[in-house]
C-alpha positions as CSV (number, residue, x, y, z in Angstrom):
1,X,3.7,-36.6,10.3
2,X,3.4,-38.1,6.6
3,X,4.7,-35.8,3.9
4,X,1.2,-35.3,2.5
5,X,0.3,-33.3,5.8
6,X,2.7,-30.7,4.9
7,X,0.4,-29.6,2.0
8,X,-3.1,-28.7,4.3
9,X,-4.3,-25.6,4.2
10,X,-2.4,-23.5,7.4
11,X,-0.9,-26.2,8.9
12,X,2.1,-25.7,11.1
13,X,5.4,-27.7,9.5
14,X,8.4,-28.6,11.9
15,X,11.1,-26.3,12.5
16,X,13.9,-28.2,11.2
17,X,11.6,-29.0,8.1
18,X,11.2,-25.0,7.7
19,X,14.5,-24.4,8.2
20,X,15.7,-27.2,5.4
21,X,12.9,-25.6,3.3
22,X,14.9,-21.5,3.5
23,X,18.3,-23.3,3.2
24,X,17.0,-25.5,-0.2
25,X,15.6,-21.8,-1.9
26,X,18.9,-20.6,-1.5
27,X,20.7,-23.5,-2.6
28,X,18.6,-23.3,-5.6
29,X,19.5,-19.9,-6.6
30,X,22.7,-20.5,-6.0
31,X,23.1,-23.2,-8.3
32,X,21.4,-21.0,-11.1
33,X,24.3,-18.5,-10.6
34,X,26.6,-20.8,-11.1
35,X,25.6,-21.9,-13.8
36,X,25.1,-18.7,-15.7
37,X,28.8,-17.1,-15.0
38,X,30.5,-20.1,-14.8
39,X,29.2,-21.7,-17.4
40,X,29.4,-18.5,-19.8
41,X,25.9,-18.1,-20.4
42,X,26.2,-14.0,-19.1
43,X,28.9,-12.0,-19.3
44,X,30.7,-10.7,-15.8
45,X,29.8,-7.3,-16.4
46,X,26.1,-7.9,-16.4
47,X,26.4,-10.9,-13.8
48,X,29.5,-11.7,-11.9
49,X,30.5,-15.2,-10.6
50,X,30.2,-16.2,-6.7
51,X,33.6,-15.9,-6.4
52,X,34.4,-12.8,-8.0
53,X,32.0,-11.4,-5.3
54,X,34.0,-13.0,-2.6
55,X,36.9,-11.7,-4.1
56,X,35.0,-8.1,-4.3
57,X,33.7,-8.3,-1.0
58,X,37.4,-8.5,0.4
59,X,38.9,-6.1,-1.3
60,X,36.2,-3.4,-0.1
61,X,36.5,-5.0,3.2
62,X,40.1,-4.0,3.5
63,X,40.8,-1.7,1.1
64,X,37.3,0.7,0.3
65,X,36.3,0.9,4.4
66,X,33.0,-1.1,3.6
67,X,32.8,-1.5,7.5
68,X,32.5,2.4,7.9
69,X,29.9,2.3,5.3
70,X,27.7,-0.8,6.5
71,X,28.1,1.5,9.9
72,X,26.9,4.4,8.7
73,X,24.0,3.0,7.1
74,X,22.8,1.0,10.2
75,X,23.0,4.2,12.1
76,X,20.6,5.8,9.8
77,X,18.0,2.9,9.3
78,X,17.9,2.6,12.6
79,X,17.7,6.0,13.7
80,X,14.5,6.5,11.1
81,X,13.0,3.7,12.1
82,X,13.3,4.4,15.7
83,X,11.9,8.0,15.5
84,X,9.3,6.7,13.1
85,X,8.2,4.1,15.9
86,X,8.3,6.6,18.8
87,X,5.9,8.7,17.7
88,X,3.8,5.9,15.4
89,X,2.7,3.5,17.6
90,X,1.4,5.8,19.8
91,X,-0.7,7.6,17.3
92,X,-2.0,4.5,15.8
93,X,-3.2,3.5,18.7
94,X,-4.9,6.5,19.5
95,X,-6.1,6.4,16.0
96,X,-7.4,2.6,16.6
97,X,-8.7,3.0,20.1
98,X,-10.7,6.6,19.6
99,X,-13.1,7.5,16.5
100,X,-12.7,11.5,17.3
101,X,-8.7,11.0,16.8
102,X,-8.9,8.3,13.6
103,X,-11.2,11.3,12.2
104,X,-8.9,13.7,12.8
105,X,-5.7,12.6,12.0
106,X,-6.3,9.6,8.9
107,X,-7.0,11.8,6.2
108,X,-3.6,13.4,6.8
109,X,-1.9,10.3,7.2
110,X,-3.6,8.6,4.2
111,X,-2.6,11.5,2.4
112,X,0.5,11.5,2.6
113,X,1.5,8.2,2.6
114,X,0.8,8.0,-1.5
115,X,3.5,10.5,-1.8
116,X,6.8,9.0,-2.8
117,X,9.8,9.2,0.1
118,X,12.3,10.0,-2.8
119,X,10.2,13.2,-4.0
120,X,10.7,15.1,-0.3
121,X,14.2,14.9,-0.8
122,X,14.9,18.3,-2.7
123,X,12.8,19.8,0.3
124,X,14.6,18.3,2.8
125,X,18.1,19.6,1.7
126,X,16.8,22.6,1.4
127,X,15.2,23.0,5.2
128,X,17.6,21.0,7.1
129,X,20.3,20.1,4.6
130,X,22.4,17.4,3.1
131,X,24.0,15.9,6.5
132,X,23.1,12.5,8.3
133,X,19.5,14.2,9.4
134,X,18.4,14.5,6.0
135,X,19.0,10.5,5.1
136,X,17.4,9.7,8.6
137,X,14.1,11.9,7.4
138,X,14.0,10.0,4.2
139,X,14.0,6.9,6.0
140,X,11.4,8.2,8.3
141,X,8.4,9.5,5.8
142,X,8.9,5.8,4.0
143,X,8.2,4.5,7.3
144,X,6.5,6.3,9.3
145,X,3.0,6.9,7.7
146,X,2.2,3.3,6.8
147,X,3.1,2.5,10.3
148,X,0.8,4.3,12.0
149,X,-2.4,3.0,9.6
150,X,-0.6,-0.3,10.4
151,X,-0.6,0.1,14.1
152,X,-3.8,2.0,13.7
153,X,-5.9,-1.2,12.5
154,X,-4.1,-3.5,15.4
155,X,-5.8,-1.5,18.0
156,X,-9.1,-1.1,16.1
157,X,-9.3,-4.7,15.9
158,X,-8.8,-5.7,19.3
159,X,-12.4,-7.2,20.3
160,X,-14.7,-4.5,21.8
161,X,-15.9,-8.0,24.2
162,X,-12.6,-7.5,25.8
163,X,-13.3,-4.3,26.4
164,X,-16.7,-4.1,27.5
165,X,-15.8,-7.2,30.1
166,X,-13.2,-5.0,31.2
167,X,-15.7,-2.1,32.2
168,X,-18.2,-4.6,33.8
169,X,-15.3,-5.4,35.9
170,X,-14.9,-2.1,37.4
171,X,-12.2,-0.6,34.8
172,X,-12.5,2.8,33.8
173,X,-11.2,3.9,30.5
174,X,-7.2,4.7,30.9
175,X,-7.3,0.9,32.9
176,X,-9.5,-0.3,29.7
177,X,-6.8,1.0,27.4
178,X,-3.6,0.2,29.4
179,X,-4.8,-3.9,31.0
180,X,-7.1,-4.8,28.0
181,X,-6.1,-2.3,24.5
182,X,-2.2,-2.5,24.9
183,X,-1.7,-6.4,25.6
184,X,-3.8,-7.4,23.2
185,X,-2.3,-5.6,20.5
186,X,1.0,-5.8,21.4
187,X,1.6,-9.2,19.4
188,X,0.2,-7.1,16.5
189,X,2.5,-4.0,17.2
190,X,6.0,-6.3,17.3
191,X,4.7,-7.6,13.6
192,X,3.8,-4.3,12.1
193,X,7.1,-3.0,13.7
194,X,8.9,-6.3,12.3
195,X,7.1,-5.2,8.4
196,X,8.5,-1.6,8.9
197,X,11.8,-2.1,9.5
198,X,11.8,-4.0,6.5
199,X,11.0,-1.3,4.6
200,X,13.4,1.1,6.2
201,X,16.2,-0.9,5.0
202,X,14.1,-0.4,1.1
203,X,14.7,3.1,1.3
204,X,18.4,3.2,2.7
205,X,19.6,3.7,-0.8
206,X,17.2,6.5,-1.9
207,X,18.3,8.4,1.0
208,X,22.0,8.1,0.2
209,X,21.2,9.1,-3.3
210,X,22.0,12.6,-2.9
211,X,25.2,14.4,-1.6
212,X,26.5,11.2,0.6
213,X,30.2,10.8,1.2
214,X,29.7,7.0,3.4
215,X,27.0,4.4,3.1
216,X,25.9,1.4,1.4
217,X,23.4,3.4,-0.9
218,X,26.6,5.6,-1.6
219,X,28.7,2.7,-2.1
220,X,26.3,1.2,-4.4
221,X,26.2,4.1,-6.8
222,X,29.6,4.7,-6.6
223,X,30.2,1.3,-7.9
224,X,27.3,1.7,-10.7
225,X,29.8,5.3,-11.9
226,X,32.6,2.9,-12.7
227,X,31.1,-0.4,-14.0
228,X,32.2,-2.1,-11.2
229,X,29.0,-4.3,-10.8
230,X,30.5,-6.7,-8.3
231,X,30.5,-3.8,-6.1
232,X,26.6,-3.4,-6.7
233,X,26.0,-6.6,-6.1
234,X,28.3,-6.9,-3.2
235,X,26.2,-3.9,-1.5
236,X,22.9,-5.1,-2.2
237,X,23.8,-8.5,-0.5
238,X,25.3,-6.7,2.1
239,X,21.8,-4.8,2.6
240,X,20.0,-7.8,2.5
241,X,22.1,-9.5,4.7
242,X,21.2,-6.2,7.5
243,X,17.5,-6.9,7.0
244,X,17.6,-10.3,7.6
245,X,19.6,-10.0,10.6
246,X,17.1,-7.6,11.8
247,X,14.3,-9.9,11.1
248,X,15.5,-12.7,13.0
249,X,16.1,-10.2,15.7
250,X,12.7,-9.4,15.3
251,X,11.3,-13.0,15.4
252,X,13.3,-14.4,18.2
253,X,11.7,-11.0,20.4
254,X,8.1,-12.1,19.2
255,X,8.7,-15.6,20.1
256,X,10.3,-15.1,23.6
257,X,7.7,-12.4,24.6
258,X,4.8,-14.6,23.0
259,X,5.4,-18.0,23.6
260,X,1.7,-19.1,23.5
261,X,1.6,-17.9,19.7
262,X,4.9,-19.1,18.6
263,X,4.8,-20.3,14.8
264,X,2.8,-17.3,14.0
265,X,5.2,-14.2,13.2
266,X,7.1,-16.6,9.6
């Protein structure tokens, strides 16, 4: 393939090419950070070098329990996220498969999901408190809402052709739904669920904002209290590092249960 291919509209690259192409960003941004601390261009409290973060990252390692913290915040992302999907993919695609339930339930949905995650918070310590289940409900109204519009327009998409072969073939409607709705939308459901998990990990430090003893998000502030801004920065790659994990999780699944349409969930 000549190098000018790589430039048409939607065409598929290699994989090692792709691969060279993530490594090279990051090698990029690398070198600008470098430059700016060593090179004295910012000072460390606004920007500190690579290596001080290293230096950082072991200390709270060993010393500041930042294994305790990065396990208390998975346990809570996933937790949200995993409620959120339980009862969101199947309500999106009752939403996306029947007009009487899409009337009934978007409006509500669509609602609420303009109203900021962070601004529930005072009402969730009040009803249920300031323990883990708070932070997990935080996580869940940031996800949980635009999942199920998500979901909702996989299933509504799914080509009414399909379906209306399916009932010339004998099926009735739960066969329609479960052999013909479901499989074709599952491709569609692993990529909104890939999207919302995403976000999840956004909202992990709004939900440790308040009255949290463990966590990232409480590491993070605690960090921001005392000007220690490797600390920041040392939880914030830390998070980042989560979600991308998670991601590649999430692809590899795609990619194994989808073979035909590999390439597609980048």
């Amino acid at each position: 393939m000549q190098f000018k291919q790589y430039f048409k509209l939607k065409e598929n690259i290699p994989s090692h090419v792709y691969v060279a192409l993530g490594v090279f960003s990051f090698v990029i941004l690398l070198a600008v950070w470098c430059i700016l601390t060593y090179g004295g261009h910012v000072p460390s409290l606004f920007l500190p070098s690579p290596s001080d973060i290293i230096v950082q990252f072991y200390h709270m390692l060993t010393e500041l329990n930042l294994l305790r913290d990065i396990l208390a915040s998975l346990y809570r992302v996933m937790a949200g996220f995993i409620l959120a999907s339980l009862i969101g993919v199947p309500l999106g695609l009752l939403m996306g498969s029947f007009k009487i339930a899409e009337g009934l339930i978007e409006p509500i949905v669509g609602f609420v999901r303009y109203m900021p995650a962070s601004a529930f918070i005072p009402l969730l310590i009040l009803w249920i408190g300031i323990g883990d289940l708070q932070k997990i409900a935080v996580i869940f109204i940031g996800t949980f809402f635009q999942q199920v519009l998500m979901i909702r327009d996989v299933a509504k998409n799914v080509s009414n052709e399909l379906i209306d072969t399916s009932y010339t073939l004998g099926a009735d409607q739960k066969a329609a739904f479960i052999r013909v709705i479901l499989p074709a939308a599952l491709p569609g459901i692993m990529d909104t669920l890939r999207i919302t998990l995403g976000w999840a990990w956004t909202y992990l430090v709004v939900a440790e904002l308040v009255a949290a003893s463990s966590g990232l998000g409480y590491m993070i502030m605690e960090a921001q209290r005392f000007l220690r801004t490797a600390g920041i920065i040392v939880g914030i790659l830390v998070i980042g590092l989560l979600g991308l994990v998670t991601d590649i999780l999430f692809k590899t699944a795609y990619n194994r249960m989808f073979p035909w349409l590999e390439g597609r969930s980048e």
